[in-house]
C-alpha positions in Angstrom: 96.2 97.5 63.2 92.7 95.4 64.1 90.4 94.3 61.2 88.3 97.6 62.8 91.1 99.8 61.8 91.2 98.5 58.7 89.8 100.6 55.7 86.4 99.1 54.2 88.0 98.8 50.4 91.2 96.8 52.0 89.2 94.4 54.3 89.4 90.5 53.6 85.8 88.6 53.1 86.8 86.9 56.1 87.8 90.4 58.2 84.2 91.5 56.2 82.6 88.9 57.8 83.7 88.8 61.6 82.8 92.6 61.6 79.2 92.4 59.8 78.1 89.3 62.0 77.8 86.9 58.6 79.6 84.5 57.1 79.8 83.2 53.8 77.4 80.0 53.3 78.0 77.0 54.6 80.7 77.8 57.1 81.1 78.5 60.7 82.7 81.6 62.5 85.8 80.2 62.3 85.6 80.1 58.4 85.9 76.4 58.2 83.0 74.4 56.7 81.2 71.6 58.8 81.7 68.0 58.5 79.2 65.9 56.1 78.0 69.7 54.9 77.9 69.6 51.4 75.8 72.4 49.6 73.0 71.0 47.1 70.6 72.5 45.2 66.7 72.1 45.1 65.3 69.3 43.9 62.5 69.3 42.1 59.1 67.4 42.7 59.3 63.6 40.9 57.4 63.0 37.9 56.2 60.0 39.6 54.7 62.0 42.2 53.1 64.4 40.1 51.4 61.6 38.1 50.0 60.0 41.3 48.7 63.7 42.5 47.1 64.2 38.6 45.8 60.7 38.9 44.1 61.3 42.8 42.7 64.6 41.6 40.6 62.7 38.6 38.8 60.9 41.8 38.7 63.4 44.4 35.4 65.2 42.7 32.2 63.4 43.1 31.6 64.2 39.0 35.4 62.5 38.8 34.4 59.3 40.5 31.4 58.4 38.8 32.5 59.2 35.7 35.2 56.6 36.3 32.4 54.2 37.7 31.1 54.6 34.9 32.7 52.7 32.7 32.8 49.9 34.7 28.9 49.9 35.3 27.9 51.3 31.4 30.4 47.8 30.6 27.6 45.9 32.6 24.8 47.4 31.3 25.9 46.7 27.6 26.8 42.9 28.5 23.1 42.8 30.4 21.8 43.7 27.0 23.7 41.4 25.0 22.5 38.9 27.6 18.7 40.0 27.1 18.2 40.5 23.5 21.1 38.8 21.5 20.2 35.6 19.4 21.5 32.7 20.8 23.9 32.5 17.4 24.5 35.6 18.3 26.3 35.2 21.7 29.7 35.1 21.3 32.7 36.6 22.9 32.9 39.3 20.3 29.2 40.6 20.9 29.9 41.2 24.3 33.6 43.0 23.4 31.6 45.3 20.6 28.6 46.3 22.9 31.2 47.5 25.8 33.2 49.0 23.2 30.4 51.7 22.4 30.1 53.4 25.3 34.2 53.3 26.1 35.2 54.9 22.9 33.0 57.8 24.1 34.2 58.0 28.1 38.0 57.7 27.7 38.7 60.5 25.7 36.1 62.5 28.0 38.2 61.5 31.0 41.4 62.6 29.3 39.6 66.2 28.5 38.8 67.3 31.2 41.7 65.8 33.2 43.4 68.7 30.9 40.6 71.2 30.8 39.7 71.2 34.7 43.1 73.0 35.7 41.7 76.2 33.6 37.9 75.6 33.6 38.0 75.2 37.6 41.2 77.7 38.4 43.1 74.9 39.7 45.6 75.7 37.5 47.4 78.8 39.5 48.0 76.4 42.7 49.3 73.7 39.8 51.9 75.4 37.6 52.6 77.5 41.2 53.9 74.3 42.9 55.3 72.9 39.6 56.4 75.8 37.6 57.5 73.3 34.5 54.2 73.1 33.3 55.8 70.1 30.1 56.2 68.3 33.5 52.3 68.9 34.6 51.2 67.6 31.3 53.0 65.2 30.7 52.1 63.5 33.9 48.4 64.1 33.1 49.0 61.9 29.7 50.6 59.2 31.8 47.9 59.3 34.2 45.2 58.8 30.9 47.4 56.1 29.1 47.1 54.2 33.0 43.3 54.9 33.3 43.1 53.1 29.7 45.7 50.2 30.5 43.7 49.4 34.2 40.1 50.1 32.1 40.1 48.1 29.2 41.1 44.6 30.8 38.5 45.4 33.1 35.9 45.9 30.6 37.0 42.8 28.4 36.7 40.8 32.1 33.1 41.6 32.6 32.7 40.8 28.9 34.0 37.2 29.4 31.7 36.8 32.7 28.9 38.4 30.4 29.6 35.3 28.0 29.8 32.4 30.5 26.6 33.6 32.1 24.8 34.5 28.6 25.9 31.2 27.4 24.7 29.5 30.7 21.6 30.6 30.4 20.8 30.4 26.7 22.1 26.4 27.2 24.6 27.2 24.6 28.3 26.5 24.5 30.5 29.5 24.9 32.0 30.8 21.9 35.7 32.5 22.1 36.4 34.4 18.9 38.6 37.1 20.2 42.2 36.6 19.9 44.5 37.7 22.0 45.7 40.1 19.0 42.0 41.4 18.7 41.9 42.4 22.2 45.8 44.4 21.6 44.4 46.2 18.5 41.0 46.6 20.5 42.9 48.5 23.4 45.1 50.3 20.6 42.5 52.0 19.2 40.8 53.0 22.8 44.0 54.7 23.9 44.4 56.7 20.1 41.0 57.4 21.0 41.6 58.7 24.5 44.8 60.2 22.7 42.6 62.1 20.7 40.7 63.7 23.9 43.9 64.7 25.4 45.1 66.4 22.2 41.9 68.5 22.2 41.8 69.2 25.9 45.8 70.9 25.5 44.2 72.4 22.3 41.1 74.2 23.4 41.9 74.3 27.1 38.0 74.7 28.2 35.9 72.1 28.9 33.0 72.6 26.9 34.7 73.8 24.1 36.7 70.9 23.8 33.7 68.5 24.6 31.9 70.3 21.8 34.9 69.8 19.3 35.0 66.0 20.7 32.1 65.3 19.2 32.3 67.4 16.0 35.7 65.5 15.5 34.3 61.9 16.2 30.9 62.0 14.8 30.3 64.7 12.5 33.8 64.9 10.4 33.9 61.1 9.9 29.9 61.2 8.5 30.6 64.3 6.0 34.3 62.0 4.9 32.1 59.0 4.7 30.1 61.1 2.1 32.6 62.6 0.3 34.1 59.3 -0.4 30.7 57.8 -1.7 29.8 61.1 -4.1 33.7 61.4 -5.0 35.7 58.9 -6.9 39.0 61.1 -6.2 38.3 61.2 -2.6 37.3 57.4 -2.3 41.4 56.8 -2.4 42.5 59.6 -0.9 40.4 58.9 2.2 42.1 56.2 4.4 45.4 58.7 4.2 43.6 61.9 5.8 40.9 60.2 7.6 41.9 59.5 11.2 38.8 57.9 12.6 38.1 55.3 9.3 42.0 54.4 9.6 41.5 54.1 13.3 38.0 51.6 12.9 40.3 49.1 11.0 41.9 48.2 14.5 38.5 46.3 15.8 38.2 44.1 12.3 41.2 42.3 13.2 44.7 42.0 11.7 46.1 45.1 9.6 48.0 44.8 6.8 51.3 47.3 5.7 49.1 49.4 4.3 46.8 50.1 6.9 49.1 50.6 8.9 51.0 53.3 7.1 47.4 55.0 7.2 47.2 54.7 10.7 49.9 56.1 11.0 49.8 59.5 8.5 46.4 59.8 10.0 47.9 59.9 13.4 50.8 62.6 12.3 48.4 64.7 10.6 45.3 64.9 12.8 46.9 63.6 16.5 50.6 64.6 16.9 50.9 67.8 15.3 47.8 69.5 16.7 49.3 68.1 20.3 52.7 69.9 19.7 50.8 73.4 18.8 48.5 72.7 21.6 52.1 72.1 24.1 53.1 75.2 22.3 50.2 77.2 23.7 50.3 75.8 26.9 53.8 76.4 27.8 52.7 80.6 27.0 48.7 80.6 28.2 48.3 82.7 30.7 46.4 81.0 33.7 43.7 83.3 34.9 
């Protein structure tokens, strides 16, 4: 009896197969499996790639780029004006680090916010979580491609302060004066990535960008005023403030060495008010629908 004569429910796979045409996967008509064929499954896209992609699509938009620039050229501007209008006592190192501080602690976390918010604000979003489904992957990548805008920023930014003060210096007929420690410049670039830190968190959080540029603002400049009066009108507050206020905690990094305590602040501060807003803000994005 052939394989044809054989009734469907007593037919082999491999009598199955020669009849239907198929065979199982990864085998030949004869039933026997190529050599060096070895099934795998799919990879997925490297983290490393996705970071490079999140980090290309912060430049690609002509808003993107010059935002960037301009960090680099408002870090100019603020060591021209130390140059122009600083007392000649005045012209030290840590002039020129403060004034290009200003205008950093404002961009960074603007960068991180909408490198968050732009994948809903501008629809991007469907062609993102549709090539990388793991959208924890997505964000994370987009917090490693903030904390490497910070890391590549900040030296900058302290470089054109140290040209600022040889050429201040030059000019005024003044020796140059170096009064930033190489620990200054660690806590200095601590407190810009919290900061940036900060603009991430609300980016995941509110997920539209002028939303969260509006509660940027209200969180860095309106909160730490009204805590700054409660603590002068309040005696009980006065104590209780460096323990639930992020951004007075956070100011201690640019006077210079911490002590235990301050650091214990920093970090309840950062629990409280950075971490476990980020976690509900994962939380949402992981179930947000993208329309």
């Amino acid at each position: 009896m052939t394989s044809l004569d054989t009734p469907p429910e007593t037919r082999t796979g491999a009598e199955d197969g020669r009849v239907s045409g198929r065979t199982p996967a990864g085998q030949t008509l004869s039933g026997r499996t190529p050599t060096g064929h070895h099934p795998t499954g799919h990879r997925g896209i490297p983290l490393s790639r996705i970071t490079g992609t999140e980090l290309r699509k912060m430049f690609d938009t002509r808003s993107g780029f010059w935002l960037m620039a301009s960090i680099a050229i408002l870090a100019v501007l603020a060591t021209t004006a130390v140059i122009l209008f600083a007392r000649h006592d005045e012209m030290t190192y840590d002039s020129f680090a403060a004034a290009i501080g200003i205008p950093m602690t404002v961009i960074l976390p603007i960068v991180a916010i909408l490198s968050v918010t732009s994948e809903w604000t501008q629809r991007s979003g469907l062609t993102t979580f549709t090539l990388v489904p793991h959208r924890g992957r997505v964000v994370a990548a987009k917090a490693v491609s903030c904390v490497t805008i910070a890391v590549v920023s900040i030296p900058l930014a302290f470089g054109i302060g140290a040209l600022g003060n040889l050429l201040g210096t030059a000019i005024a007929g003044v020796e140059p004066v170096w009064d930033v420690t190489l620990s200054d410049m660690l806590h200095i670039a601590l407190a810009n990535v919290l900061g940036m830190a900060v603009g991430f968190m609300l980016g995941v959080v509110v997920r539209n960008t002028p939303g969260a540029l509006v509660a940027y603002f209200l969180y860095s400049f309106l909160l730490p005023g009204l805590s700054l009066l409660l603590a002068a009108s309040q005696e009980w507050f006065r104590d209780l403030q460096p323990w639930v206020d992020f951004d007075f905690s956070q100011s201690v990094l640019f006077d210079g060495a911490l002590s235990a305590q301050q650091w214990a602040h920093l970090g309840v501060t950062t629990v409280i008010w950075l971490l476990i807003p980020l976690s509900v803000g994962l939380a949402l994005v992981v179930r947000a629908e993208v329309k």
